[in-house]
N, C-alpha and C positions, 0 to 999 in steps of 0.2 A: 302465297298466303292461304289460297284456299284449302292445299295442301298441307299446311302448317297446322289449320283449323281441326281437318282430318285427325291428322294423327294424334292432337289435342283429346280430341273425344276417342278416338279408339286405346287411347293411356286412362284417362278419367274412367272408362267402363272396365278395365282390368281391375283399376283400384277398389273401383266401387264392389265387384265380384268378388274382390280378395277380402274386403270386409265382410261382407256378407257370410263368406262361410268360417267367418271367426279370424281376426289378425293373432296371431301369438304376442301374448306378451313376454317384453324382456327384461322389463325395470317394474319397479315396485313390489307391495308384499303381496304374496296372495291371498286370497279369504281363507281363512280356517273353517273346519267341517265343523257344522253343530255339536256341543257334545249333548249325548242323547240323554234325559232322566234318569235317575236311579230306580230301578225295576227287578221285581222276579223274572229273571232269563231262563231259569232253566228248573225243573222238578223234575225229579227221582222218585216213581212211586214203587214204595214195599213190596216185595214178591209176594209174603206173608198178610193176606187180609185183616184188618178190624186189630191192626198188630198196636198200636197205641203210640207213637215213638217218643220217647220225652224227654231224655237227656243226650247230648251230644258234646264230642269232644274232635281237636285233630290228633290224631296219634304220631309217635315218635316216625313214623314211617311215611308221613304225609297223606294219608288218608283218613276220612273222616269214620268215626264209631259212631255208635246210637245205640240206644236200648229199646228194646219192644215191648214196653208196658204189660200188655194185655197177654203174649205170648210167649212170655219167660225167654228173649231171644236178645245177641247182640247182633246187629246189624251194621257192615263195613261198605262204606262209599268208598268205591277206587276211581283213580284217577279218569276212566274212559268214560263214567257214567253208571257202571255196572255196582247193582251191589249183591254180598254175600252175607247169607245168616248162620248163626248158628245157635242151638237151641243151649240153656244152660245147664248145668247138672240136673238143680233141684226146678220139679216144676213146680208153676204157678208161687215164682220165687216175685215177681212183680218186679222187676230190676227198671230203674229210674236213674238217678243221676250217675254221671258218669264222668271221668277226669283221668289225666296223663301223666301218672308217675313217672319220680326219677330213679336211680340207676341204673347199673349194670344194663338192666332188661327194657327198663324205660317201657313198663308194664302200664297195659289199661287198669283203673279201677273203678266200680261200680257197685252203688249198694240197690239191695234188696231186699224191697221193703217189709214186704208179707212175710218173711220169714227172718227177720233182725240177723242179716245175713252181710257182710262186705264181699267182693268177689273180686278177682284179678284176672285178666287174660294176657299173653305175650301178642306183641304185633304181629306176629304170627298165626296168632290162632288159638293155639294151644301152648301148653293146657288148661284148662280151666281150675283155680283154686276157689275154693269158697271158705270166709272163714267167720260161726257164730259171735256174735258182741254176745259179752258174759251179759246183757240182762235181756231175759228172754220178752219182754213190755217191747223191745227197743222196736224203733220205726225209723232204720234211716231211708233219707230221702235226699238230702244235699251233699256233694262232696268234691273237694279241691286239693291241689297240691299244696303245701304252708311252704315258707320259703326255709324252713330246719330240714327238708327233704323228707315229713310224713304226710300222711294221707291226715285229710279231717273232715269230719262230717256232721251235717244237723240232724238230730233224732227228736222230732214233737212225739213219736211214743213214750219218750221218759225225759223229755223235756230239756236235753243235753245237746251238748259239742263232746265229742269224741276225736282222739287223736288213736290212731293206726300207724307202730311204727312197726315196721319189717324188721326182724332179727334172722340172727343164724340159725338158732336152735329153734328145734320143735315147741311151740305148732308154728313158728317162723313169724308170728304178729305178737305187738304185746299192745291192748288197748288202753287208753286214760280215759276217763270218764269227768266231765266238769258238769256240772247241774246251773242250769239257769234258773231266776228268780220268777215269781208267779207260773202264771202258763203261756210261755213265749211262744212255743211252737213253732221254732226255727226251722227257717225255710232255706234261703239262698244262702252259701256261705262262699267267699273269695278273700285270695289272699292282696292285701290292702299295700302301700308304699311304704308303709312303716313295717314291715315284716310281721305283723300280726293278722288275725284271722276278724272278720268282717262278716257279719251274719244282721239278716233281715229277722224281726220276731214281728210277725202279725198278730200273735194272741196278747201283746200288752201293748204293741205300739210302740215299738223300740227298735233302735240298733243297736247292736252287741260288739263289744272288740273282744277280742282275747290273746292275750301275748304270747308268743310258740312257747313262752318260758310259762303258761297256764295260768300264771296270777299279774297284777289282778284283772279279774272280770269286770269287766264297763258295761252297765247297759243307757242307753243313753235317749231321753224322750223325743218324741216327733211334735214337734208346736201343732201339726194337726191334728185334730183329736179323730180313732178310728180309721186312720189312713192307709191301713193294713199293708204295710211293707213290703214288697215282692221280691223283684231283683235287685241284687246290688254289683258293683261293677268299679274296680280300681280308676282313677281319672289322670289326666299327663300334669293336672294342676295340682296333684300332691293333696290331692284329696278323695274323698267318696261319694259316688252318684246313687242313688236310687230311686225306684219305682213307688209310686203308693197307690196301688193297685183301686181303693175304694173311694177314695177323693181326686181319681184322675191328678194327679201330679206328679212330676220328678223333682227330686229334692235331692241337696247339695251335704255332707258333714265333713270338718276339715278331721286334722287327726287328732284334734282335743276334744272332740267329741259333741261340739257346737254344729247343730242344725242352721247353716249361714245361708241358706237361699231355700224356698220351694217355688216351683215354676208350675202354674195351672197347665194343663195340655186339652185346648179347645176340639170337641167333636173326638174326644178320646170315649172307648168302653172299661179298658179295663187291662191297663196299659200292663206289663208282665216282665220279663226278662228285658235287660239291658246289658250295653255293653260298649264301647267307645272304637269307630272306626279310624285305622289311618288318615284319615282327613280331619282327624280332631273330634269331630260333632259325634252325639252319640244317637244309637238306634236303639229301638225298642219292639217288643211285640206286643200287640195289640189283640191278646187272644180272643176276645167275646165281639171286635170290631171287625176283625180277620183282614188288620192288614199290619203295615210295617211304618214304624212313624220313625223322622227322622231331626231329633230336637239340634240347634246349633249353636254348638259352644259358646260363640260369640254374642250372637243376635237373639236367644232363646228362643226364636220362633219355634213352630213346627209343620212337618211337610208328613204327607201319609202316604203310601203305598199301597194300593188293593191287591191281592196275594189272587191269582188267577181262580185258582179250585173256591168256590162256595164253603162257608164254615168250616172253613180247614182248621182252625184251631192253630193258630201258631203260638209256639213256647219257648223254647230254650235257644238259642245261636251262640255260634262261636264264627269266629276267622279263621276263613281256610290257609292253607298251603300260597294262595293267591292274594290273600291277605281282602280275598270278598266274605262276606259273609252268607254263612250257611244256616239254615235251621230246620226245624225239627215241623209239621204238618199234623200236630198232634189227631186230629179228628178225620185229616184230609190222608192221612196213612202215607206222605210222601216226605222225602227230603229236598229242600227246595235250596236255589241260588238266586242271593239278592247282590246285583250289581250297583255299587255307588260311585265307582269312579271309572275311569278309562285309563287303560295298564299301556 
């Protein structure tokens, strides 16, 4: 027995030892890792100083464009981190918004404001085209692919939407001109689920539809008076979201042109560009708060983001290649990456 005792306790101190330094398990589930917040991971800052960056697209080539405000320059985010400039024909052409033609070339296009100027690049690089809008007033500043395969754009210098459609023959563009009512001063334009074009008017307080076929023009009121309309951005509900930049809120219109929701956004400045991520819920920039808010489809709450650099000025985003989004560091002179989900 007392032998028996023994080796009793010399098995109980094995066990207890082999606990100790962890048993393996072999049944049940294991803990899942934390997924971590949605954050800026990663900034890109401009080789080009004081460069301004303000509009941004992905290109046909999976890399991301930008324009250099301040420095007449397009600027290319590649895939490693690195980016490439290149300066544009005309200087102190003020090149701003920027978007991803279709065919053949599957061409960047870009307008320039200072000189009522449209511009194309190939993903390539080269060459550069640039082509005058007949009214020399014009100020474009917004510009999108329309789903008829032209380019179109907001002009508050002559108070228009302008359609750029690419021909064979010389000078290879042919432009439309449609005139909005009062002084709209159309800012953000995108092409909406109804095949029509979609434009913010901050100077009357409006949204604007326009049908690729140019008639008719809708402009359509904000129940909030002075709400100064920002970004707008196509939605998965067959509808249109936007920004209102001066009464802090995002607001809802379906495609008949009914304002059906606005949503206050608490401890907002001056909420900016929007856009709706693969995960439903849409994001926004928060340029004068300098971070990234994040409203949800569902639950209409909102979650913020502080953007690392101090007063960086954040503006325009797009979804990359990765389907994260990217944006633009208007003041902070970098290109930044905001992760919201885990790939």
């Amino acid at each position: 027995m007392p032998q028996a005792r023994a080796l009793l306790a010399v098995l109980t101190l094995v066990v207890l030892a082999a606990c100790g330094k962890g048993t393996p398990i072999t049944s049940g589930t294991p803990t899942p890792a934390p997924t971590p917040p949605p954050a800026v991971t990663a900034q890109y800052p401009i080789p080009t100083a004081s460069s301004m960056p303000m509009g941004i697209a992905l290109g046909s080539d999976g890399n991301l464009w930008f324009t250099e405000f301040a420095t007449s320059k397009l600027g290319q985010l590649l895939h490693g981190g690195h980016i490439m400039e290149q300066v544009t024909p005309t200087r102190k052409a003020e090149p701003n918004g920027i978007a991803s033609g279709s065919g053949p070339n599957l061409n960047l296009w870009f307008t320039e404001t200072s000189r009522a100027t449209v511009g194309q690049i190939t993903v390539v690089g080269q060459p550069f085209v640039e082509y005058k809008l007949p009214d020399r007033a014009a100020r474009p500043v917004g510009i999108t692919l329309g789903s008829d395969g032209n380019m179109w754009l907001t002009d508050p210098g002559t108070n228009s939407i302008w359609r750029i459609r690419a021909i064979r023959r010389k000078p290879f563009v042919n432009f439309t001109q449609y005139k909005l009512t009062g002084n709209a001063q159309p800012a953000t334009i995108t092409s909406g689920p109804d095949d029509a074009l979609w434009f913010t008017e901050p100077g009357t307080n409006r949204i604007g539809r326009l049908p690729i076929s140019g008639s008719p023009l809708n402009e359509y009121d904000i129940p909030t008076s002075d709400a100064k309309p920002a970004g707008i951005a196509p939605g998965l509900d067959n509808a249109l979201w936007f920004t209102e930049e001066k009464s802090k809120k995002i607001g809802r219109i379906s495609l008949a042109g009914v304002v059906t929701a606005e949503y206050s956004i608490p401890n907002s400045v001056s909420p900016n560009q929007i856009l709706q991520g693969v995960d439903g819920n849409f994001y926004f920039t928060d340029t004068a708060g300098n971070k990234i808010g994040q409203f949800f489809f569902r639950g209409h709450n909102v979650n913020f983001y502080n953007i690392p650099t101090a007063n960086s000025g954040p503006t325009a985003m797009v979804l990359g290649l990765d389907s994260q989004i990217y944006l633009v560091e208007t003041t902070g002179n970098k290109i930044a990456q905001f992760r919201y989900f885990n790939v």
